[in-house]
C-alpha positions as CSV (number, residue, x, y, z in Angstrom):
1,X,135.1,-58.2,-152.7
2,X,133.8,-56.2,-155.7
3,X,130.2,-56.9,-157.0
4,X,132.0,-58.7,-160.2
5,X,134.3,-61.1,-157.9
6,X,130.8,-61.7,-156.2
7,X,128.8,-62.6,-159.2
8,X,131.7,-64.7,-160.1
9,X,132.1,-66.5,-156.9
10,X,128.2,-66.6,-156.8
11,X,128.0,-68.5,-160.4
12,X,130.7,-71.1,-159.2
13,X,128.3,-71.6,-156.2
14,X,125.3,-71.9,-158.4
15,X,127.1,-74.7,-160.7
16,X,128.5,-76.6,-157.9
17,X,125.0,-76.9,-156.0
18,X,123.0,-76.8,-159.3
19,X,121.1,-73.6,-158.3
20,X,119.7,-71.2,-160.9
21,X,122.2,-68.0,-161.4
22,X,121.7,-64.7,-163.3
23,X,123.4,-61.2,-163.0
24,X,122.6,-58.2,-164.4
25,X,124.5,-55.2,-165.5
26,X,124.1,-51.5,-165.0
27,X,122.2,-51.1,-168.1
28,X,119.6,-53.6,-167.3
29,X,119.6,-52.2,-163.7
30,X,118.9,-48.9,-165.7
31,X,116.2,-50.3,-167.6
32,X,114.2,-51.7,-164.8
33,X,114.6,-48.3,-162.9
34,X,116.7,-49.8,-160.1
35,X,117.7,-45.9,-159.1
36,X,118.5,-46.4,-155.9
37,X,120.6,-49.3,-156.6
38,X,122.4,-47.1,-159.2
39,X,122.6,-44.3,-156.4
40,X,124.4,-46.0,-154.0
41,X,126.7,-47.8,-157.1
42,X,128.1,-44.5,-158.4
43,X,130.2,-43.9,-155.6
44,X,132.2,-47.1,-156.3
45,X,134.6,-47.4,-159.4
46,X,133.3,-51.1,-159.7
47,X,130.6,-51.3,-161.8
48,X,127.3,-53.0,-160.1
49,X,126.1,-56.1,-160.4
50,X,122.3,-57.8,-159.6
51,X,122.8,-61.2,-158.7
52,X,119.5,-63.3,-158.6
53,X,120.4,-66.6,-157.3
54,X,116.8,-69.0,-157.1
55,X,116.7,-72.4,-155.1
56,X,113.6,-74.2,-156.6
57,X,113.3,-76.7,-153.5
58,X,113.3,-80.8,-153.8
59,X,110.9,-82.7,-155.5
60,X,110.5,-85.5,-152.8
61,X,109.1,-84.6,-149.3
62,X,112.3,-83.8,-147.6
63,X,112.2,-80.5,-145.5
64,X,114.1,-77.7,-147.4
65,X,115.6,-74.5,-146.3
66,X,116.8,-71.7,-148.0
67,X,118.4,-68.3,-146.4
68,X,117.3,-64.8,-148.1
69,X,119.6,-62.3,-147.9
70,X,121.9,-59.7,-150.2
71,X,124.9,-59.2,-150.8
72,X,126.8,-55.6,-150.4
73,X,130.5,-55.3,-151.7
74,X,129.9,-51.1,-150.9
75,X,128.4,-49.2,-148.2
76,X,129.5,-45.6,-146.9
77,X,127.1,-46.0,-144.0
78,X,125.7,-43.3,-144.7
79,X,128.6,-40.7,-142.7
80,X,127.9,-37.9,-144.1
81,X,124.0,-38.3,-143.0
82,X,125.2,-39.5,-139.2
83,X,125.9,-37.2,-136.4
84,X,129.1,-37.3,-135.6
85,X,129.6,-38.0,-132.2
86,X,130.3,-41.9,-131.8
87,X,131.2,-41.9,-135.5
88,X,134.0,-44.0,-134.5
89,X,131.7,-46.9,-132.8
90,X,130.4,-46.8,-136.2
91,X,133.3,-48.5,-138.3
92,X,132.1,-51.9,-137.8
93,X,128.2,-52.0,-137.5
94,X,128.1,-53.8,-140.3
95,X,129.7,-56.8,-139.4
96,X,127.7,-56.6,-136.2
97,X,130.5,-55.3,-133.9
98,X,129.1,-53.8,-130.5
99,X,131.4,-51.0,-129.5
């Protein structure tokens, strides 16, 4: 999934549960000095995206709850800074594989 496909699927997810939605492009990534987030970006063709996706609660007393988390449509995993012994065990720790 590429961060646009994301914001896009995110967007239909915010109308359908009437969440709030924004993304953000490279240039305001840029301007907010999100260089570390622009770091990792350049070594995808995709351009990046910021999704901010905000859940304001109910207004009644009904218990809410709300995950936190991000999104990542890129990762090297960081190879080249890994030994690389086991490198192969290494493919899916994303995803929470064990070897």
């Amino acid at each position: 999934m590429t961060p646009s496909i994301l914001s896009e699927t995110t967007r239909d997810l915010a109308l359908k549960y009437n969440l709030d939605f924004e993304a953000y492009d490279k240039d305001f990534m840029q301007a907010q000095g999100m260089g570390g987030l622009l770091g990792v970006a350049q070594g995808s063709a995709q351009p990046p995206k910021f999704i901010l996706l905000k859940y304001t609660g109910a207004t009644n007393n009904i218990i809410d709850v709300a995950l936190v988390g991000k999104g990542i449509t890129f990762d090297s995993g960081g190879i080249s800074l890994k030994p690389s012994e086991n490198m192969g065990d290494m493919k899916g720790d994303m995803a929470g594989e064990q070897p």
